[in-house]
Structure formats: C-alpha cells, structure tokens
N, C-alpha and C positions, 0 to 999 in steps of 0.2 A: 508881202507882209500885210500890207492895208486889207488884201480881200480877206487874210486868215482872223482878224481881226475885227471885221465887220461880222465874220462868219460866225463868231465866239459870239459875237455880241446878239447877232442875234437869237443864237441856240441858248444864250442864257435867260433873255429874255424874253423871248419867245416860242411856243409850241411849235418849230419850224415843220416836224414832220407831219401835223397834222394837217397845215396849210398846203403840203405838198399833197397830201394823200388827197385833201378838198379837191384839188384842181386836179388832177389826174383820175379820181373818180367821175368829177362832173366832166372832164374831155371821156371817157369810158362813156359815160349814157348819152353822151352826145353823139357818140358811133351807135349803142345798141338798141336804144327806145326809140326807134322807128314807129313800131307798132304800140299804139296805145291800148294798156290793158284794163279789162274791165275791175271797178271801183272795188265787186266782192272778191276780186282774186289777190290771195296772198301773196306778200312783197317776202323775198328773202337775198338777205345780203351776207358776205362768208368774211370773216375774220380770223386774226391768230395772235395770239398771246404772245406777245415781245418784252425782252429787258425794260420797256418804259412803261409797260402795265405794271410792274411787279409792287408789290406792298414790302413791310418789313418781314410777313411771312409765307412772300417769295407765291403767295397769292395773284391773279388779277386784281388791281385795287377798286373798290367799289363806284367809286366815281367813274371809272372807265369804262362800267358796263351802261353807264345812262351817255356817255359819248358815243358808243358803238351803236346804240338805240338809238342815236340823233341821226349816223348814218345811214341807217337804214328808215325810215321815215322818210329822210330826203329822196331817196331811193324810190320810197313809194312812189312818195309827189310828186317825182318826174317824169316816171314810167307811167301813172295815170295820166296825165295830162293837168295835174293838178296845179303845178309848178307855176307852169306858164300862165295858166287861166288865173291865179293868183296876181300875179304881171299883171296881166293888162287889165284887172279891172284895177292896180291902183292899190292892192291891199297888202297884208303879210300876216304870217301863222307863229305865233309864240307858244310856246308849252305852259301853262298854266296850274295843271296838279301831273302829278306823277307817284305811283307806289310799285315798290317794288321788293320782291320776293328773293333773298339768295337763297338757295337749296344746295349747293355742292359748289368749291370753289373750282375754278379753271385757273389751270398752271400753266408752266412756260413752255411755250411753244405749241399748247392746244389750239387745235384747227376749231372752229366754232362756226356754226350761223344763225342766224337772225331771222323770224321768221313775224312779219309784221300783219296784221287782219285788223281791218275797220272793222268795231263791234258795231256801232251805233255812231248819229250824228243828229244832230236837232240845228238851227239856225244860226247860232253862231259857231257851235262847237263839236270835233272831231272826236271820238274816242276809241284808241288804237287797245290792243292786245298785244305783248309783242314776247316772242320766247328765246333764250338763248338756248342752243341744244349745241352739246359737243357731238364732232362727227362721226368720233369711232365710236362713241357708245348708243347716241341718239338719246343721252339725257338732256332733261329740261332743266340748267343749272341755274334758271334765274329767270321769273316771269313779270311782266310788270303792266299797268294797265298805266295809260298817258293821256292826259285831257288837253290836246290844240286849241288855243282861242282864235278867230278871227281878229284882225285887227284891219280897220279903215276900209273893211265891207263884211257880209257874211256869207256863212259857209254855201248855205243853199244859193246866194250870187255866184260863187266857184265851180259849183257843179252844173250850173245853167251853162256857164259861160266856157267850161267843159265838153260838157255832152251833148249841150242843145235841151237839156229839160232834169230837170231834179228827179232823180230816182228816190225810191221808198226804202227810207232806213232800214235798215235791217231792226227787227227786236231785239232790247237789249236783255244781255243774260243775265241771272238776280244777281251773279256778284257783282256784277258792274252798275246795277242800279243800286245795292247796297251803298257802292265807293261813294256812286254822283251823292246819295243821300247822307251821307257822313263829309263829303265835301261840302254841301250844300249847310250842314248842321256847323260846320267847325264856319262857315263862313259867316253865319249869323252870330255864333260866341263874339267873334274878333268885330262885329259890326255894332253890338252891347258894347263890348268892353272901349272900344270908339268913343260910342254915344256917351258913357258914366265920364271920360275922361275929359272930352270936350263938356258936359253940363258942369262940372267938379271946376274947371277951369274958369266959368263964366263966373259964377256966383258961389263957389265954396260948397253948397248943400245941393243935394237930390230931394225930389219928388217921383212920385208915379207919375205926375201926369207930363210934367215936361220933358222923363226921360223916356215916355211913350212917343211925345212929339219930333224927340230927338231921333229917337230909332226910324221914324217914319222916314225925317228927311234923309239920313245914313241910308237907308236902303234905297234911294231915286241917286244917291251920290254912290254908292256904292256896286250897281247894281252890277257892274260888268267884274265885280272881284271873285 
C-alpha cells in the first residue's frame, strides 16, 4: 500500500514519465553516440503523440512541442560532443529566446520527428532551426528558431574544447538575422523601460540627460539579457 501511495504521489506531483523518458534516453545515447558527429550535421530525434500531450481539443498541447524541442537539442549536444565539452570546461547552456510557428496540429498517436540544424553561432550564443514533421505525410507542423545562451563560459570555449579548434559559423539566413534583430530591439525596449523606472524611483521626474546616463549603465548591467 505505501509503495501505491508514494506512486500517486509522485504522478501527481511530478512529471514521472518524463524523468523516465530523460534517463532511458540519456542510457540510449550512451550505447549509440560512439561516433561523434560533425557540428553541420542535422540532429533528428522521433516522437508520438500520447494521452498526456492532449489539449482540450484532443490536439498536441502547445507547450509540449517546445519539450519535444528540448529533447532533441539534448540529442544534439550529446551526439556532437558538445554535452561533455560543456562539462568539463565548467559551464551550462540555458535557452534564452525561442519562436515558434504551429502550421497543422498533430493528434493522437502521430508518429513525428524532430529535425534540429545549427544555423549560426557567434561567442556566447547557439542558434538552432528545429522542424517538427509528421512521418506519414513529411509535413512541417511546427518550426521554431531557439537562441542557447552560454552560461559560466562561451560558446567558442565549447567548440575548442570539442574539436581541438573553432570552426567557421555557418552564415546566418535573413530570417534568423531578422529574429536576433527584433530580439536584440525588444531587448533594448525592456532595457528603457528599466532605466525610466529605476530614475522615476530615485527622484520622482526625468530628464534626457540622466535617463541617457541611466541607459548607459543598464546596458554594461544588462548586457548578457
């Protein structure tokens, strides 16, 4: 009775299946990525649509296709060698902007995969491409571009410490220089609207020139947002 009971408790409050699926994936590429693959070679990982994706209209729910995106990234990272190399030098890779496209939903029980490509990378930061496609049709139900931050080293440290030497990013495509450029604009709004709240707090009124000085120091405090 205790273990049914523990059992409950944890399925209620906890994602149990997904911690299972974590560790039975990572024992998976711990048998299959022997072979490390090259940085330009597309990552694809296979999924299916269960009773615990469903929405109220018996849809995949939206959140669960940026979880099935998280597995496969990992995916990537480990079959590159990137995983490890992130290890030992000490650091770790958080997701930072994400957009994503639904086109068609995927229903119960569709078979699906995940097809992941490094578009572009600059010093501290990764930028994936990643597609979902159903398998009996080979549509693209849902595409989403994902920005990895470095955290407590950077990116080109990983690939050294990878490869033996930093390879040459790939050029990025204009919609993905579009995204960084609207990411990069929406970061500067929220980095104003910072600065006006913290001068408004000090002394009640604005100027130009102190909310000039304010934005200066925000962007040296702000810089890795």
């Amino acid at each position: 009775m205790a273990v049914v009971e523990i059992l409950l408790f944890l399925f209620v409050f906890f994602e149990v299946h997904y911690f299972v699926r974590f560790f039975f994936h990572g024992l998976y590429l711990k048998i299959v990525s022997n072979k490390k693959r090259k940085l330009e070679e597309e990552g694809i990982v296979y999924g299916i649509c269960t009773t615990m994706d469903l929405d109220f209209l018996f849809h995949m729910n939206n959140a669960r296709y940026l979880r099935e995106l998280d597995f496969s990234r990992i995916d990537f990272y480990v079959r590159n060698g990137l995983y490890e190399a992130i290890r030992s030098v000490g650091g770790g890779m958080v997701q930072s902007a994400c957009s994503i496209r639904y086109r068609k939903p995927v229903t119960l029980f569709q078979v699906f995969r995940i097809r992941s490509k490094l578009l572009y990378y600059d010093e501290r930061n990764a930028y994936f491409e990643q597609r979902l496609e159903t398998i009996h049709d080979n549509f693209v139900r849902a595409i989403a571009l994902t920005k990895q931050t470095t955290v407590g080293t950077t990116f080109e440290a990983v690939l050294q410490n990878a490869y033996g030497f930093v390879p040459e990013s790939p050029i990025p495509t204009s919609d993905l220089r579009k995204w960084i450029e609207s990411n990069d604009l929406s970061s500067q709004r929220l980095q104003t609207e910072l600065s006006k709240i913290k001068y408004e707090t000090n002394d009640g009124k604005t100027s130009k020139d102190k909310l000039q000085n304010g934005l200066s120091a925000n962007r040296e405090e702000l810089k890795g947002d």
